[in-house]
N, C-alpha and C positions, 0 to 999 in steps of 0.2 A: 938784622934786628939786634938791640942793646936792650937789655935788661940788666944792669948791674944796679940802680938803685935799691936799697930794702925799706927806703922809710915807710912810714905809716901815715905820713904828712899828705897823703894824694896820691893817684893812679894816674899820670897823663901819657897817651899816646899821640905822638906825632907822625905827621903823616904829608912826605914832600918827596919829590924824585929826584931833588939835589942832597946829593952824602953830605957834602960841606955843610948844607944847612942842616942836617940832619944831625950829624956831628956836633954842632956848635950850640942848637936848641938842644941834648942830650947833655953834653956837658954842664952848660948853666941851667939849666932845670935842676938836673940832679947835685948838684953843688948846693942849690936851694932848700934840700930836704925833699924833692918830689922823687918818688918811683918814676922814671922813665922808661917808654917804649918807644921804637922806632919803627916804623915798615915805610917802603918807598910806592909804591902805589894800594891805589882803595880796592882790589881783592883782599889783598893783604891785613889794610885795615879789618875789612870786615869780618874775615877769619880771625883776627885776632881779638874781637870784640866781643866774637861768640863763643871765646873760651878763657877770658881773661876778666875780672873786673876793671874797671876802667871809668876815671871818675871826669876827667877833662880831653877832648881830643882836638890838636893843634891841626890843623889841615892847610896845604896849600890850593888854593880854587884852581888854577890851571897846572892840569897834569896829562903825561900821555892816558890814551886811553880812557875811564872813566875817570871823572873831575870832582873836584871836593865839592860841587853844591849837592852831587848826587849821593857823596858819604855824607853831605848835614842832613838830606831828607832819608837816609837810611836811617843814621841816629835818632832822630825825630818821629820815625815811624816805629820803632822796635826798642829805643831803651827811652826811662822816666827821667833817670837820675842822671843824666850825660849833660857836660856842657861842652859849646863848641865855639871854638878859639880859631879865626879865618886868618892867617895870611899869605898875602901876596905879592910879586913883585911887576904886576902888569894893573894899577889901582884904576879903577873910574867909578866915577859916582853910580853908575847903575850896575856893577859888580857890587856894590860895597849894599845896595841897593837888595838884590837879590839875593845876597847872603845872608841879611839882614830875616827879609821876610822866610826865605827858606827855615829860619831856625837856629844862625848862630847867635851868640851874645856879646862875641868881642869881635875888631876887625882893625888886623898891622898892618901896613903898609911895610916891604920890604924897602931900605935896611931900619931898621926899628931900632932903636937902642937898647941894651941891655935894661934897666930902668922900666923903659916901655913896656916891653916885657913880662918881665915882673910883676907889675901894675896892672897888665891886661889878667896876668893868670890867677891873681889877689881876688879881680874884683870877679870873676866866673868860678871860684869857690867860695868867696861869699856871697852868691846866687844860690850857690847849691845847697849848700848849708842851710842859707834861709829855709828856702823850699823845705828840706827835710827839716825842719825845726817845725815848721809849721804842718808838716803831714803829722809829725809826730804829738804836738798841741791838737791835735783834729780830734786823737781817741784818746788823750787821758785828761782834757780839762772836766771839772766835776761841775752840778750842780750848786748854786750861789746864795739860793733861800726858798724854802720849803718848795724844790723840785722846779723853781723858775727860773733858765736858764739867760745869763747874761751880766756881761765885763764891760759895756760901756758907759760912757759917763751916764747916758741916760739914763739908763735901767738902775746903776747907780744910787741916781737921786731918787727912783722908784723904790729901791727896795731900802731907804732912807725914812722913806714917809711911810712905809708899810710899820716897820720897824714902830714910830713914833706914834700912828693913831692904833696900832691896837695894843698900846696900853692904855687907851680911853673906853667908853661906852659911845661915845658922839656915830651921829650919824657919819656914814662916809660915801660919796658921791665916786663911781670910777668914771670916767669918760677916757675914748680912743676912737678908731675904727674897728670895723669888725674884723674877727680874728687876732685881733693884739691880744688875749690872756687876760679878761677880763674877770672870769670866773676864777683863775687862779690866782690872781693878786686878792679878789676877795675870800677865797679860802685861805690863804697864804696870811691875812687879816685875822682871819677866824684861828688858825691854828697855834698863832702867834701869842693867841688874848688869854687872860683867865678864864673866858666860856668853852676855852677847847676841849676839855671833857663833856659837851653837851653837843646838840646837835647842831651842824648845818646843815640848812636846808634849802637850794637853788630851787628859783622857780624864773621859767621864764613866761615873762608876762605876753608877748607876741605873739604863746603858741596857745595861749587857752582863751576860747569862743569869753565873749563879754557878758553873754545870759549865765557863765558859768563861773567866771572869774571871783567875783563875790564869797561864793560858797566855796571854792578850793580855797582861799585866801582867811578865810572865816568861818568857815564852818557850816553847819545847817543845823535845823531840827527836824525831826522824822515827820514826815506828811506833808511838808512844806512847800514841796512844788512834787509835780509828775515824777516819778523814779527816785524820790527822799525815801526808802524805806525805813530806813532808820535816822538816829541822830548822830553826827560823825563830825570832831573835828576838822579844822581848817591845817592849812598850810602854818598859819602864826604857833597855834596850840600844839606841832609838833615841835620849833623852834625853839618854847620854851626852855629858858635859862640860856639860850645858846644864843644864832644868830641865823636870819635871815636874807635870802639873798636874791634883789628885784632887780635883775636881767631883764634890758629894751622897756623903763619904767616909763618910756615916751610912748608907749603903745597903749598905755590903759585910757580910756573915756575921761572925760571930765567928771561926770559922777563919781566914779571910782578912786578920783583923783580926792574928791574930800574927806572919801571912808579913811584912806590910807592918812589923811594929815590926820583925821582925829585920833588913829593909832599913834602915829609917830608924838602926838602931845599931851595924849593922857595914859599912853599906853594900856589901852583898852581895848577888846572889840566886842560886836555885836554877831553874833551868831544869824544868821537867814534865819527869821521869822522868829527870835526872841529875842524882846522888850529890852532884857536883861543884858548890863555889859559884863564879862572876865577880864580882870587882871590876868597877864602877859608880862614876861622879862625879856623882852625879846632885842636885842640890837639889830638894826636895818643896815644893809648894805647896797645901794641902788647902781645899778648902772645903765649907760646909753652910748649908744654911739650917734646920736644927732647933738646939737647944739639947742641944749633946754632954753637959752634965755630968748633963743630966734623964737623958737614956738609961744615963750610966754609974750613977747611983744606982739606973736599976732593971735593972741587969745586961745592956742592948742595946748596948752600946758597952763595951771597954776601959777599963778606966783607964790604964793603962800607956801604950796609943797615944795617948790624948787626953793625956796629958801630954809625950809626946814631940812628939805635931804640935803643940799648943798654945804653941810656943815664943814667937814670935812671932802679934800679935793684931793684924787688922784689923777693925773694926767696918763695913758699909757700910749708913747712913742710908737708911729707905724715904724714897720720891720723895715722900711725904705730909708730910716733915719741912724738903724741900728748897725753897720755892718758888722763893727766890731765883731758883734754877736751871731753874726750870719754861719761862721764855720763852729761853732760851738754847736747850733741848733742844730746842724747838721749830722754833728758826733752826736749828740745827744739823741738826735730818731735813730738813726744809723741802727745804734749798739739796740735799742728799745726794740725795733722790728725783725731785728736780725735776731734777736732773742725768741720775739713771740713767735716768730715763723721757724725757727730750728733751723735758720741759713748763716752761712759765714759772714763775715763782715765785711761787706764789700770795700775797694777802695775806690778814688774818686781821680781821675786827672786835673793836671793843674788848671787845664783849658775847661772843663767841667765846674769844676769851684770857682775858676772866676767868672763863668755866664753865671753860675749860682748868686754869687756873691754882691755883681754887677745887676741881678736882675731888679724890676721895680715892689714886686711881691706886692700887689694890690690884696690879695688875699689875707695878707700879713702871716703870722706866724700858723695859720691854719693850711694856710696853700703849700707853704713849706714842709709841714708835717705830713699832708695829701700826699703831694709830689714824691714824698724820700720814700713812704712807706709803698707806692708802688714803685720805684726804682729797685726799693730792697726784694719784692715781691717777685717781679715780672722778670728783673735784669737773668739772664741767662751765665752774662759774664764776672767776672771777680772785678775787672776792673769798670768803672761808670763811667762814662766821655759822654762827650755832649751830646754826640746822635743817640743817645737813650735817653735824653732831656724831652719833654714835653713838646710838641710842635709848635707852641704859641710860642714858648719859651726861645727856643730857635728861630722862630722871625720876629721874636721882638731882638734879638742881638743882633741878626744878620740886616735890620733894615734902620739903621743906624742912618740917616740921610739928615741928621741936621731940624736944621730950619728950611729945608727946601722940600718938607712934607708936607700936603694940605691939610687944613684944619681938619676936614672931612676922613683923610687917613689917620689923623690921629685920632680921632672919636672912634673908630671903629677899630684900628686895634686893642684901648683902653678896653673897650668895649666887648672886646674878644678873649682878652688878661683876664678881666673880671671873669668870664661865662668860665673857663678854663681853673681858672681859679675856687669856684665852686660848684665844679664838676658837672659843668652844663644847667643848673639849676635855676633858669629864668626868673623864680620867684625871689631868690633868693638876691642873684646878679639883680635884677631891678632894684631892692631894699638898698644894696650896696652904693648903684649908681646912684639912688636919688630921682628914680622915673617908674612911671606905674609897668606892668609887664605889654599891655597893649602899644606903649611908647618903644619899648624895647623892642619888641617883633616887627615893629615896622621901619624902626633903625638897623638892624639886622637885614629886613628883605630889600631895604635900598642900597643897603652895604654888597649885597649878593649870596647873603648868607640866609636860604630859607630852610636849616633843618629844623626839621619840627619832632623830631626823635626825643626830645626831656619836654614836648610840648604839657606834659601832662604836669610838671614841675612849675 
C-alpha cells in the first residue's frame, strides 16, 4: 500500500492486482494533486475503506478472488459520498454493462491514456461535488416571500403578481389545483397590502351547509330562524378594514352567487332578516380550483360574479410543473417537523430525492407536506431511502412501462396517487378527480380495490 500523497485535492483508492498498474495509476494520480491509495485485492479495499476517508475508488472488475463489481455493490451499499471509477483490461459491452448498473460512474478500458484518465477522475468529482452541493442547498435555502417556498421561474412570476396586486384594493381571482398554496398566496396578498394590520379572514365556502352560508357570511338578527339567539355578526363584519378570503367560490348556489356580486359592487351587506344594509371596507380574495368560465357557459356559475371577482388573476403552477422547487419544499417541512416533534433532522438518499423529485405529486404541495411529515415522524432511521417512501409512491417509480400500459392501468393508478394522496379520503379524492364518490367506489371495485376502511370519508 502507497500512501505518500498529502493533498487536500481528493482521497482515491485504487484497487487492481497488477503492481505495474498499481504503480503507474499512483504515480500520475498523485503528480495530479490527488492523495493516493493503493491495495491489490477487494479485502483490502474494504478494510481500508472502513478506516480511511475516501472520496473516488479506481477498481479493476476481474481479479483473483472477490471481483470489483462486488467492491461497487459494497461501496454502494455502505458509503453515500464514494464514487467508483471501473477499469479493465478484458472490455465487453455487458461488463461495461453490469458495471454500469451495479453502481459505477466511469468505465476505462485498459490501456487508457493518461488524458483519459484524468478526464474519467475530473468528471467523478464533479459528480461528487455536485451531489454534496446540492445535500448541502437541501438545508440552508430560505423562504422566498411571506413563508412561500420556491426558485422557479414559475413561482417566480407568482410571487411577481403577488408583489403587484397587493398594492391595489381590486379584487383578485387565485385558481390552480388542489393543494397548490392557494390560501397562502392569498395571505401572502393580505400581508403584503396596507390592510395587514386588520384582519384576515379565510372561509371556505365548500365546507358550510347552504341553509347556513348566508348567515356566516352576513350575519343575522336574533329570532331570525331556529337557534338565532341573538344577533351576531357575519364573516364580512369581522373582515372589516381588512380582507376576505372565498376558498372553492364554485361551490356556493346561484342564489348566493348574487348576494356576494352585490357586496363585491356596493360594498354592502344585508344582515338575515334585516331590511337594512352596513357599509363594509372589506377587500375579496376568491379562489377555485375548477375552471369558472366551463361552469358559466353552462349556466353553474354567474357571469356577472366571475367578471367582477376575475379582476385580478393569479395562476398557481401544479407541484408536477415545479421541480426546481421540489428539494427546497422538502428542507423546508423537513426542519418544520423535525422541530415540532423534537427529532433530528433526518437525511435523505440521493435515490430517495430523486423518486421525490421525479414523482407526479397529484396532491401538489399538500401530499408533499403529508408525505415528509410522516417520514419525519415514523422513520426510525437518520437516513430516508426509498423503501420508507409511501407504497403508491414506489409503484408509481417502479412501474415505469411506457406506453405499453393500458388506459385501464393508468386510470387506476392515477386513481390510487390521488386516494394516497389525501390520505384515503374518497370524498375528498372524488372532488380531486372530477367524479361523484359512488363513481369512484365502483372504479376502485373493478380495479380490485374494495377497501372500504375511509368508507366513512
Amino acid at each position: 500500500m502507497n500512501n505518500k500523497g498529502i493533498s487536500e485535492k481528493g482521497h482515491i483508492l485504487v484497487v487492481d492486482d497488477s503492481r505495474d498498474m498499481l504503480e503507474v495509476l499512483h504515480r500520475n494520480l498523485t503528480l495530479q494533486g490527488y492523495t493516493t491509495y493503493t491495495v491489490s485485492s477487494v479485502p483490502e479495499a474494504v478494510k481500508m475503506l472502513g478506516s480511511t476517508p475516501i472520496d473516488l475508488v479506481i477498481t479493476d472488475l476481474k481479479m483473483p478472488g472477490v471481483g470489483g463489481l462486488e467492491l461497487i455493490k459494497h461501496v454502494r451499499t455502505n458509503y453515500k459520498n464514494i464514487e467508483v471509477l471501473v477499469i479493465t483490461g478484458y472490455p465487453s459491452i455487458q461488463g461495461a454493462v453490469d458495471a454500469v448498473k451495479t453502481g459505477a460512474e466511469e468505465y476505462l478500458v485498459k490501456s487508457f491514456t493518461d488524458e483519459e484518465l484524468y478526464a474519467a477522475v475530473e468528471r467523478a468529482f464533479s459528480k461528487l461535488n455536485m451531489r454534496r452541493d446540492n445535500r448541502v442547498n437541501l438545508y440552508f435555502k430560505k423562504e422566498t416571500l411571506q413563508g412561500i417556498i420556491g426558485e422557479s421561474k414559475a413561482m417566480q412570476e407568482v410571487f411577481d403578481a403577488i408583489n403587484k396586486v397587493s398594492l391595489t384594493n381590486a379584487t383578485v381571482l387565485i385558481t390552480g389545483e388542489s393543494g397548490t398554496g392557494k390560501e397562502l398566496v392569498a395571505r401572502a396578498i393580505h400581508y403584503s397590502s396596507p390592510r395587514a394590520a386588520y384582519p384576515f379572514v379565510p372561509v371556505n365556502c365548500g365546507s358550510i351547509p347552504e341553509d347556513l352560508i348566508e348567515s356566516e357570511l352576513f350575519g343575522h338578527l336574533k329570532g331570525t330562524f331556529t337557534g338565532a339567539i341573538d344577533t351576531r355578526g357575519g364573516f364580512f363584519h369581522t373582515a372589516d378594514m381588512g380582507t376576505i378570503f372565498l376558498d372553492e367560490i364554485s361551490n356556493t348556489s346561484l342564489s348566493m352567487q348574487i348576494k356576494l356580486l352585490r357586496v363585491l359592487q356596493d360594498q354592502e351587506v344585508y344582515m338575515v332578516g334585516s331590511k337594512k344594509s352596513q357599509k363594509v371596507d372589506v377587500r375579496v380574495i376568491a379562489a377555485t380550483n375548477v375552471n369558472l368560465e366551463k361552469l358559466v357557459t353552462k349556466n353553474e356559475f354567474r357571469e356577472d360574479l366571475f367578471y367582477r371577482l376575475n379582476v385580478l388573476t393569479i395562476n398557481l403552477p401544479p407541484l408536477r410543473e415545479r421541480e426546481d422547487d421540489i428539494l427546497l419544499l422538502i428542507s423546508h417541512f423537513v426542519k418544520k417537523f423535525a422541530r415540532e416533534a423534537s427529532r433530528p433532522i433526518p437525511n435523505f438518499s440521493d435515490n430517495a430525492l430523486r423518486v421525490l423529485r421525479d414523482y407526479h405529486w397529484p396532491g401538489n404541495v399538500r401530499e408533499l407536506q403529508n408525505i415528509i411529515q410522516r417520514l419525519v415522524i415514523m422513520s426510525e432511521e437518520k437516513l430516508i431511502d426509498v423503501p420508507d417512501l409511501p407504497p403508491i409512491m414506489r409503484f408509481s417509480v417502479l412501474s415505469g412501462e411506457g406506453m405499453k400500459r393500458t388506459l385501464a392501468v393508468v386510470e387506476t393508478e392515477y386513481i390510487l396517487n390521488v386516494l394516497a394522496s389525501v390520505s384515503g379520503n374518497k370524498s375528498h379524492a372524488a372532488e380531486i378527480l372530477g367524479i361523484d364518490r359512488k363513481t369512484l367506489r365502483e372504479k376502485l371495485k373493478k380495479a380490485g380495490y374494495s377497501d372500504t376502511r375511509n368508507e366513512e370519508k
